[in-house]
C-alpha atoms as one frame of an Amber mdcrd trajectory, in Angstrom:
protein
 -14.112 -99.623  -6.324 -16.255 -97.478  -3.996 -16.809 -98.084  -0.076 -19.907
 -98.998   1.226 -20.734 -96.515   4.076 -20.169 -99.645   6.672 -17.014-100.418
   5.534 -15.785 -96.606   6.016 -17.513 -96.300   9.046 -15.585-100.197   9.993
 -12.357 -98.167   8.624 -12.305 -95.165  10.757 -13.138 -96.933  13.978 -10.217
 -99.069  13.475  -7.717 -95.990  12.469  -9.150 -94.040  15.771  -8.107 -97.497
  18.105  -4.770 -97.582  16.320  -4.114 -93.779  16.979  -5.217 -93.983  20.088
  -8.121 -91.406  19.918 -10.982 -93.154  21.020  -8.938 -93.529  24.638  -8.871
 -89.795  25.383 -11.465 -87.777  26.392 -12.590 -84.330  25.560 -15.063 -81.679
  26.987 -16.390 -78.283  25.854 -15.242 -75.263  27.958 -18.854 -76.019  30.096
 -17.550 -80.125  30.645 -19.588 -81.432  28.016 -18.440 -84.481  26.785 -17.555
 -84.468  22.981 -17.274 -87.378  20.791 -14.271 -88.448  18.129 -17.062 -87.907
  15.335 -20.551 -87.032  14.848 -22.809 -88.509  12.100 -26.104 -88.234  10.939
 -27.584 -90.522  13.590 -26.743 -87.709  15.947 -29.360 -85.821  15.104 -33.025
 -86.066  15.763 -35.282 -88.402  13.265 -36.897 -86.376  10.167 -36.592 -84.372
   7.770 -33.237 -82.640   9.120 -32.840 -79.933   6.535 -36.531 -79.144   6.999
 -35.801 -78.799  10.984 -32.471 -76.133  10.349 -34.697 -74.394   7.694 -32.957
 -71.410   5.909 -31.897 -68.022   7.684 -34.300 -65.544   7.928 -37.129 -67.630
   8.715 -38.781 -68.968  11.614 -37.483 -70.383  14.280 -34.485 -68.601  13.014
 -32.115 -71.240  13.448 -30.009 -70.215  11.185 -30.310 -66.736  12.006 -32.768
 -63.713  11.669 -31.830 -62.485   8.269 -32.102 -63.964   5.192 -28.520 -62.840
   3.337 -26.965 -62.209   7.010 -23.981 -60.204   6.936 -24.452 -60.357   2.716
 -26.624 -57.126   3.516 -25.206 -55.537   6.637 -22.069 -56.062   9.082 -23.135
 -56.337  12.538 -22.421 -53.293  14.410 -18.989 -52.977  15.761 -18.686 -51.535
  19.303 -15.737 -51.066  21.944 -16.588 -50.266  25.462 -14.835 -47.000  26.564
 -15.562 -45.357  29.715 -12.999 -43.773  32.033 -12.272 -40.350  34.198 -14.778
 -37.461  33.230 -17.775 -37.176  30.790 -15.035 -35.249  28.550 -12.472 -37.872
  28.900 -14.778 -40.353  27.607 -15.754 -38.001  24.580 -12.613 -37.903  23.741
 -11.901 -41.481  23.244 -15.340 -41.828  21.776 -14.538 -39.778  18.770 -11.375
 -41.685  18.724 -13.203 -44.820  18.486 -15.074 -43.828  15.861 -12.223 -42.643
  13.755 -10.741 -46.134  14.422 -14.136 -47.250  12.558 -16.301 -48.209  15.365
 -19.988 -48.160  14.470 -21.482 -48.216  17.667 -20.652 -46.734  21.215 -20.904
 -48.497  24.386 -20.479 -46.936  27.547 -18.579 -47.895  30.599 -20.182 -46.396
  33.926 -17.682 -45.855  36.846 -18.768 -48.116  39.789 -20.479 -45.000  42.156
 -22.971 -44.804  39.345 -23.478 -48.281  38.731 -24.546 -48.468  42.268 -26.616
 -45.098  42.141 -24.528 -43.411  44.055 -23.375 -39.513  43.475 -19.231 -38.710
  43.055 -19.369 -36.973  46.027 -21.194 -39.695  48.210 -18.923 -41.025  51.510
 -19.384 -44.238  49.795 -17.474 -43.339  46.464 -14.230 -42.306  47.610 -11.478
 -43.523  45.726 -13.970 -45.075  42.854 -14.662 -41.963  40.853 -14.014 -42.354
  37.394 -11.939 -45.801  37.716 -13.541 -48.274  36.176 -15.465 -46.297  33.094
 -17.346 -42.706  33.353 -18.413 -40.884  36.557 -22.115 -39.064  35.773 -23.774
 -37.202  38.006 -26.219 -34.783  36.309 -27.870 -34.475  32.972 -24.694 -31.572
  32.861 -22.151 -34.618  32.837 -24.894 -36.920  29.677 -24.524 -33.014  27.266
 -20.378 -33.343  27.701 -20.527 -36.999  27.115 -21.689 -37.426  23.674 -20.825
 -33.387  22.949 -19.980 -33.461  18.946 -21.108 -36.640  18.216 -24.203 -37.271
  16.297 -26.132 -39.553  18.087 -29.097 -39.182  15.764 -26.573 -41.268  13.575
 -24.557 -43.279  15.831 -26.068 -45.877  18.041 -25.198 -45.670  21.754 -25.105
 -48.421  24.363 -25.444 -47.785  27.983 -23.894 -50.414  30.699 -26.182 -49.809
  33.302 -29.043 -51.509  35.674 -29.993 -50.342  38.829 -30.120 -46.735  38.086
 -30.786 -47.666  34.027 -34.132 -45.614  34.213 -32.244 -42.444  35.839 -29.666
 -42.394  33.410 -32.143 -43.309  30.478 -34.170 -40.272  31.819 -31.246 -37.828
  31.718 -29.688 -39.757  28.101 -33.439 -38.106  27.066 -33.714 -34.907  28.765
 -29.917 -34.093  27.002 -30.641 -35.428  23.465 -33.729 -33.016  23.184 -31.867
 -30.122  25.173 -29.141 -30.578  21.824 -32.255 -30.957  19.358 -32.292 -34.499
  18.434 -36.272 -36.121  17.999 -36.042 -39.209  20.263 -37.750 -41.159  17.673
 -34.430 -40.637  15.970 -32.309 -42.111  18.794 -31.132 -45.594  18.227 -28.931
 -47.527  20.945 -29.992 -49.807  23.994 -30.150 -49.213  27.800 -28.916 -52.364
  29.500 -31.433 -52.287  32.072 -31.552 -56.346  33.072 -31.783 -56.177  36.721
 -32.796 -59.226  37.186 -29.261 -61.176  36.603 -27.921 -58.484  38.855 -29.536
 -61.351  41.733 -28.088 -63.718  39.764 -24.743 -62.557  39.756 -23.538 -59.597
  39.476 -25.053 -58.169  42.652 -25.074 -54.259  41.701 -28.624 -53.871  42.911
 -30.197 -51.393  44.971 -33.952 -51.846  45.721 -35.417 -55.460  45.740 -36.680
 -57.631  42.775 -40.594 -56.814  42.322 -39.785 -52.850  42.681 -36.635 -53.308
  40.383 -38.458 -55.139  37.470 -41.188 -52.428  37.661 -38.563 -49.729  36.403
 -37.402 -51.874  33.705 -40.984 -52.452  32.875 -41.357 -48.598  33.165 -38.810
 -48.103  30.379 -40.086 -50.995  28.317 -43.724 -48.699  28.394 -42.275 -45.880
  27.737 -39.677 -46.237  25.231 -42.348 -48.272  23.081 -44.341 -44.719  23.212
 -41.855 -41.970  22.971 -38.300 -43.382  21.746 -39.301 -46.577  19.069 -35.965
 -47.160  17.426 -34.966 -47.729  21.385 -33.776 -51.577  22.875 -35.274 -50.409
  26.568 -33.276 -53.614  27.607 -30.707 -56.130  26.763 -31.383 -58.904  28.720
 -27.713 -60.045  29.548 -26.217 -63.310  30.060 -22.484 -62.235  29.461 -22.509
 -61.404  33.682 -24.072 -64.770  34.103 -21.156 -66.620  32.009 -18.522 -63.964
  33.843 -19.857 -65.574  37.282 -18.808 -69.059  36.048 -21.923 -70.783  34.784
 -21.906 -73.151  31.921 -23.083 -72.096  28.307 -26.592 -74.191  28.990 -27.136
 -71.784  32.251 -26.720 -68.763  30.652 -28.673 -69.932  27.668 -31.486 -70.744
  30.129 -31.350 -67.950  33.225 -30.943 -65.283  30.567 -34.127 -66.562  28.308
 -36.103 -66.687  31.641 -35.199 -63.222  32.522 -36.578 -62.081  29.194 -39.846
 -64.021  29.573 -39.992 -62.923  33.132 -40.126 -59.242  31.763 -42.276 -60.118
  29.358 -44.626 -61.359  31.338 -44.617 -57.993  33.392 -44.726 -55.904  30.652
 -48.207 -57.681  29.490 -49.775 -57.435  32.734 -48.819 -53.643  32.806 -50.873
 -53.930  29.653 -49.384 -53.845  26.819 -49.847 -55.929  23.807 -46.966 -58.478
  23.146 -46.424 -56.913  19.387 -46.197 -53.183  20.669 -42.766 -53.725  22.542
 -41.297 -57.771  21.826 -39.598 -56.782  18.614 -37.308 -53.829  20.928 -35.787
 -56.572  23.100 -32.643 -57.434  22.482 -30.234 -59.422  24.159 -26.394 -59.615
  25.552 -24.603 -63.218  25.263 -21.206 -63.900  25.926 -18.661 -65.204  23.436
 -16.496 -67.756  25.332 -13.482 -69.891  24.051 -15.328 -73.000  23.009 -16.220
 -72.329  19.488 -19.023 -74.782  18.523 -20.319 -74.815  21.645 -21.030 -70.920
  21.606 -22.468 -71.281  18.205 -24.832 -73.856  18.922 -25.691 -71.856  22.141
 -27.015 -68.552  19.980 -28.364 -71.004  17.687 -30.555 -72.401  20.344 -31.320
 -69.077  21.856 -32.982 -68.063  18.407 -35.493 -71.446  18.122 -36.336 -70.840
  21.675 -37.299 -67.254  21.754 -38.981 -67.297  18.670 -40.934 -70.771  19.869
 -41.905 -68.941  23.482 -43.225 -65.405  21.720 -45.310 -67.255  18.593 -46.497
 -70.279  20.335 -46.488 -69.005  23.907 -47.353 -65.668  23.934 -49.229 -65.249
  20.440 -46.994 -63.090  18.921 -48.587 -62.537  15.306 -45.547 -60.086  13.921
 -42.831 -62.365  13.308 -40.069 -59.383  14.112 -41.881 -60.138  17.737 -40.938
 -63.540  17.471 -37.106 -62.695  16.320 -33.790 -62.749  19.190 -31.780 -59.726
  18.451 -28.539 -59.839  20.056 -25.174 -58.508  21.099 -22.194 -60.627  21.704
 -19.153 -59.786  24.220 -15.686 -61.567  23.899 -15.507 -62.922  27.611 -13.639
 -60.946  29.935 -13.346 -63.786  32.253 -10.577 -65.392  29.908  -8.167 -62.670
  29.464  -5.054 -63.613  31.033  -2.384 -61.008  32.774   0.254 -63.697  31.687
   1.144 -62.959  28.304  -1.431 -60.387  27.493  -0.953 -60.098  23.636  -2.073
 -64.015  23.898  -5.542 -62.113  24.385  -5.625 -60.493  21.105  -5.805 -64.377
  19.556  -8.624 -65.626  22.086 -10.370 -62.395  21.585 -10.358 -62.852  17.719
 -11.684 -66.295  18.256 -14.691 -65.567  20.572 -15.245 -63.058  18.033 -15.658
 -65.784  15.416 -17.873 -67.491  17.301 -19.974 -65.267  17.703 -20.358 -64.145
  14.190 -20.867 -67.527  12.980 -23.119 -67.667  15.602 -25.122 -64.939  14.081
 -25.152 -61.391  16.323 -26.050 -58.152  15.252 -23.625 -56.316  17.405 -20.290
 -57.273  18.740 -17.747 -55.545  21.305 -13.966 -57.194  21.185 -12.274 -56.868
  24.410  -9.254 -55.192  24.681  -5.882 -57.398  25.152  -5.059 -55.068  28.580
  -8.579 -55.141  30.215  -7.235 -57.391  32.462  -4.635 -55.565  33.661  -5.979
 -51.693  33.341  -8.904 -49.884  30.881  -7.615 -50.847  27.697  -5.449 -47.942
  26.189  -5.648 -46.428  23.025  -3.504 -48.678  20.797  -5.452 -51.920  22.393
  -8.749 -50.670  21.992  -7.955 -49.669  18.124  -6.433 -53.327  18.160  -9.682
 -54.715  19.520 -12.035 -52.082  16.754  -9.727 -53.373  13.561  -9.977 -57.442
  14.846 -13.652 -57.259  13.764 -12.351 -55.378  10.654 -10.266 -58.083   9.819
 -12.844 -60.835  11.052 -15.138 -59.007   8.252 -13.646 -57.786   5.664 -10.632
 -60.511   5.337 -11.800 -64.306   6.474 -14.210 -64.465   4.113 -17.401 -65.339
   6.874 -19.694 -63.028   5.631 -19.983 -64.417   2.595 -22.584 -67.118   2.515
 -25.369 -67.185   5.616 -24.896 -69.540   8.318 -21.747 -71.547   6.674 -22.117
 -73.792   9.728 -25.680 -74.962   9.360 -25.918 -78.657   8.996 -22.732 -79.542
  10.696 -23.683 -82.833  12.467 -21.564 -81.516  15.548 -23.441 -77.495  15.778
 -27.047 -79.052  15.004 -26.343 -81.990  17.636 -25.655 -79.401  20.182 -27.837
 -77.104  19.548 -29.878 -79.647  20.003 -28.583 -80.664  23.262 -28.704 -77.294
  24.926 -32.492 -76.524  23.514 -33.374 -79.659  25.778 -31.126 -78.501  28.850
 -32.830 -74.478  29.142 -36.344 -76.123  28.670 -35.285 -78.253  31.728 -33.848
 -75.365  33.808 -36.985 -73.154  32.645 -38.998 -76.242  33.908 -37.376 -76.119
  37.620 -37.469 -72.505  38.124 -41.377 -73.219  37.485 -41.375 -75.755  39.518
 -40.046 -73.619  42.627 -42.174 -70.836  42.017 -41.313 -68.497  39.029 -38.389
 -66.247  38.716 -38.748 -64.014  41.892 -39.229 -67.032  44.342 -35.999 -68.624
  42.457 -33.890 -65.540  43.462 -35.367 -65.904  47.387 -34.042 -69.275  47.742
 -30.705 -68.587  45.875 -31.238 -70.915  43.319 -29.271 -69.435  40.425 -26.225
 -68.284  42.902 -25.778 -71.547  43.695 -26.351 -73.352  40.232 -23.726 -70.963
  38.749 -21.023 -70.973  41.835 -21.002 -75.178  41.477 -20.710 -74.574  38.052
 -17.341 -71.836  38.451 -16.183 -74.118  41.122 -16.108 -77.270  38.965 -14.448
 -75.305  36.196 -11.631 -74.004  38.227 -11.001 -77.449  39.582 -10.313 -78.731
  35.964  -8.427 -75.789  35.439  -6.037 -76.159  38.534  -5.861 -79.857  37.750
  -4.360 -79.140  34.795  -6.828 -81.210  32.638  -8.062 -77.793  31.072  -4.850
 -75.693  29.679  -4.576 -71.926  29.749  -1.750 -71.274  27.811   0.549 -69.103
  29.220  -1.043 -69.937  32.771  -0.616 -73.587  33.697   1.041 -75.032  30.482
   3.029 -72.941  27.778   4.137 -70.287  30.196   6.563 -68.161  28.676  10.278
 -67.952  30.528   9.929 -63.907  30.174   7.545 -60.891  29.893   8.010 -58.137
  28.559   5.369 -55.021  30.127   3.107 -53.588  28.003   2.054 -50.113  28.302
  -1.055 -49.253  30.664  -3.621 -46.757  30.426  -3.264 -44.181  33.895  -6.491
 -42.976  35.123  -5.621 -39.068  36.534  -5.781 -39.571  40.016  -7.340 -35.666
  40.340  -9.864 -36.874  38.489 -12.218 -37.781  41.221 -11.527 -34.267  42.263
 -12.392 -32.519  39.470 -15.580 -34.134  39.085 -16.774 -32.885  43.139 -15.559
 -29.619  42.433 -17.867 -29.634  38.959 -20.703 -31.488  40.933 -20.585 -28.798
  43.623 -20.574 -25.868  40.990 -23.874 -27.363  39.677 -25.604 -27.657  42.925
 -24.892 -24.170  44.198 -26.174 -22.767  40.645 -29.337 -25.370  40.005 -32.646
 -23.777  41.122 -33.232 -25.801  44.487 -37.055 -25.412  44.428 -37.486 -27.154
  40.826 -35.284 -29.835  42.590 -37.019 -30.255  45.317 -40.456 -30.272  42.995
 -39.096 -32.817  40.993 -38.159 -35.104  43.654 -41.530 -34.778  45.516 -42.626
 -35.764  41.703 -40.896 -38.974  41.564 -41.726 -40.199  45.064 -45.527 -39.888
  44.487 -45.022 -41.313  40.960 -43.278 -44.135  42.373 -45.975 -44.571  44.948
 -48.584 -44.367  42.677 -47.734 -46.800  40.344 -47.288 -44.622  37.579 -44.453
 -44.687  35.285 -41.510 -42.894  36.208 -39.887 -42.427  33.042 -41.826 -38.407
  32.981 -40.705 -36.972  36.233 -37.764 -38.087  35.736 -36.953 -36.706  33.075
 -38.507 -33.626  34.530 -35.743 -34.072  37.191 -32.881 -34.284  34.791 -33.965
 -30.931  33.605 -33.474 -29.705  36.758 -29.583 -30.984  37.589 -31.275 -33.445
  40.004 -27.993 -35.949  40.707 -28.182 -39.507  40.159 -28.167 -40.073  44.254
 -31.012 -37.759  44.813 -33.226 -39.771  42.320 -32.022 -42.980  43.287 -33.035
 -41.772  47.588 -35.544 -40.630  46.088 -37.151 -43.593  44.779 -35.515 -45.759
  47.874 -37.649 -43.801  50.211 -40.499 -45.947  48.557 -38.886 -49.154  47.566
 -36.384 -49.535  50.458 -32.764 -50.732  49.538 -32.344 -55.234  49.308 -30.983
 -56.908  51.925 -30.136 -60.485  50.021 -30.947 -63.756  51.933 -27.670 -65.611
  52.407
């Protein structure tokens, strides 16, 4: 005899009170509480399937292509990014033999911050945590043999993205390659650098401009080109919840936006070459349901909002990261599972592009045998689960739609404060988003050393013994090396065209004028990273941050 739907609902709640399941409670990784069960009251009245749509269509719920991964894997990338440009070459074509698609570059912390190898400030940095570039001499080494008219290429970068866009140009066309050729993306988000990663140099209005300047440019000169992928992995790094970086990273992007069209430029010419960066944390539905929401809320701001009429202006392109902030030193092959299911997540979730972290990042830069690890996880995850076989096998699921749901409501009320104190400029002044993600990290690790969230092989499961797994030694004459090189090349460079050059980019950044041209007129000249960064500074000034 069948059951009436009350009479199984009347069933299960009694089975959950016997078990005792209904006592204990349960959160997502951000402290969202999750219920036993979710049902189809969960969701908002209406037509539901109506709402979810299919894939490929507006507001892309259910992601941007129609057939998904049917037609094309997302692009598999490692990060690599250690010593000198020709160390990094060399693992590069590594990489790719391993089957990596894509190349993403690691920048050693001297250039993150602008700063030349042989700068008083870099001493004992050089080369340590990814790639030390100084000239447009170190970008030709770099990718030397490798075809980046086929390969795309990734650059880690912010403060000095433009400068080492500019010389990325001036070496592609130096080895014959058309720029409208190039594919890859310049990360170039300086805004969440205030937010929380604080590898900034000049302050926020003169900052944007250059990532506007690329935008401009790039939508000119290099069109198969992301000029910027606007990243919340840093913001999820810092500690904030999934909602926050949902909603500071979407108001970064409209804040660009919004720059970019009152430099003048039409919304279709240059929405469709954002792309984004999202982390891909531990809680699986959770993470889905964030990218999920991402998609409807992109799409909703550049149609309804902005008047987008091409609807690959109205799409959310993006990148996924396994989280770096999870990887344990205790038990370090543990990584390789949590890795492999972040990756999950975030190709249920829908990315186009997806870096696996290496089990060892924790601990060193990931070696050879754990970055080919980390390359043949997504192999697996693609060629051997069975997930790219039907588009968005999650869509529907009372529990992915409800939150989706859920964290659609919770950016539009974060994008609805930072209005309300002034825009996204003003809400870096006051500190707003430092202190909305430290409360958030705080709260976290207080679950965490309470022992009511479990880290295996941290504070439950430890394991009675280790054994050490091999590390990847950075050459300690490395930094050497790379001042001896970076002296050759100023003694033989011709020091009028430098000083030209640089006379170039300070009136260009006076003027208002894009500075994508003299710098690349610069790179030509084996003007250093530090000399265009001064030079710039000389008009910007450096940030002080209010504390």
């Amino acid at each position: 005899m069948a059951t009436s739907i009350s009479e199984a609902r009347e069933r299960w709640e009694r089975e959950v009170a016997e078990t005792g399941g209904e006592d204990r409670q349960f959160t997502t990784v951000s402290g969202r509480p999750i219920r036993p069960l979710y049902l189809p009251e969960d969701l908002p009245p209406g037509d539901y399937d109506t709402t979810i749509g299919y894939p490929g269509q507006a507001p892309f719920r259910r992601g941007i292509h129609a057939s998904m991964y049917r037609g094309r894997l997302w692009t598999m990338r490692q990060f690599a990014g250690f010593g000198t440009a020709r160390e990094t070459n060399e693992r590069f074509k590594y990489l790719v033999q391993c089957g990596q698609t894509g190349l993403s570059t690691a920048f050693d912390l001297p250039t993150l911050m602008g700063l030349d190898s042989d700068d008083d400030r870099s001493i004992g940095e050089v080369g340590k945590l990814g790639v030390a570039i100084d000239t447009m001499e170190d970008m030709l080494v770099l990718y030397d043999g490798i075809d980046i008219g086929r390969l795309s290429v990734s650059m880690t970068i912010n403060a000095p993205a433009i400068v080492l866009m500019a010389f990325y140009l001036a070496a592609a066309q130096e080895r014959g390659f058309d720029w409208k050729q190039l594919r890859g993306t310049a990360q170039n988000d300086i805004l969440k650098e205030f937010h929380a990663q604080n590898e900034y140099v000049f302050p926020p209005a003169p900052s944007v401009r250059l990532v506007v300047d690329v935008i401009e440019f790039c939508a000119r000169e290099v069109p198969q080109w992301y000029p910027v992928s606007i990243s919340g992995y840093h913001i999820r790094e810092a500690g904030s919840t999934a909602a926050q970086e949902l909603a500071f990273t979407l108001a970064d992007g409209l804040h660009y936006v919004e720059a970019t069209l009152e430099r003048g430029l039409p919304i279709d010419t240059f929405a469709h070459r954002l792309s984004f960066f999202f982390n891909a944390h531990n809680d699986l539905f959770e993470e889905i349901a964030k990218y999920r929401a991402a998609r409807v809320l992109w799409c909703e701001a550049m149609r309804d909002q902005y008047g987008a009429q091409k609807e690959a202006s109205w799409k959310l392109r993006f990148h996924a990261q396994t989280a770096g902030c999870t990887l344990q030193d205790k038990i370090p092959e543990l990584n390789l599972v949590r890795v492999a299911y972040q990756a999950l997540a975030a190709v249920l979730g829908g990315c186009q592009s997806l870096h696996t972290n290496s089990m060892d990042e924790t601990l060193a830069l990931p070696s050879e045998h754990a970055a080919m690890l980390a390359i043949l996880t997504q192999r697996v995850l693609a060629h051997e689960t069975g997930v790219i076989n039907s588009a968005d096998p999650l869509g529907g699921s009372y529990l992915v739609e409800s939150l989706t749901d859920t964290l659609i409501q919770e950016a539009r009320d974060y994008f609805d404060r930072i209005e309300h104190l002034g825009g996204m400029l003003a809400a870096i002044e006051t500190g707003f988003f430092r202190r909305e993600i430290s409360e958030a990290a705080f709260a976290y690790q207080r679950e965490v050393d309470a022992g009511r969230k479990l880290i295996v092989g941290v504070n439950a499961f430890q394991a009675p013994e280790e054994k050490p797994i091999e590390l990847l030694q950075v050459d300690p004459e490395v930094e050497r090396r790379q001042i001896e090189a970076l002296a050759q090349i100023k003694a033989k460079r011709d020091q009028e065209a430098v000083r030209r050059t640089l006379d170039e980019v300070r009136r260009a950044a006076e003027s208002g004028e894009n500075l994508m041209p003299p710098l690349i007129d610069a790179a030509r000249a084996r003007v250093t990273v530090g000399e265009c960064m001064n030079a710039m500074a000389d008009v910007f000034g450096r940030y002080t941050p209010v504390v």
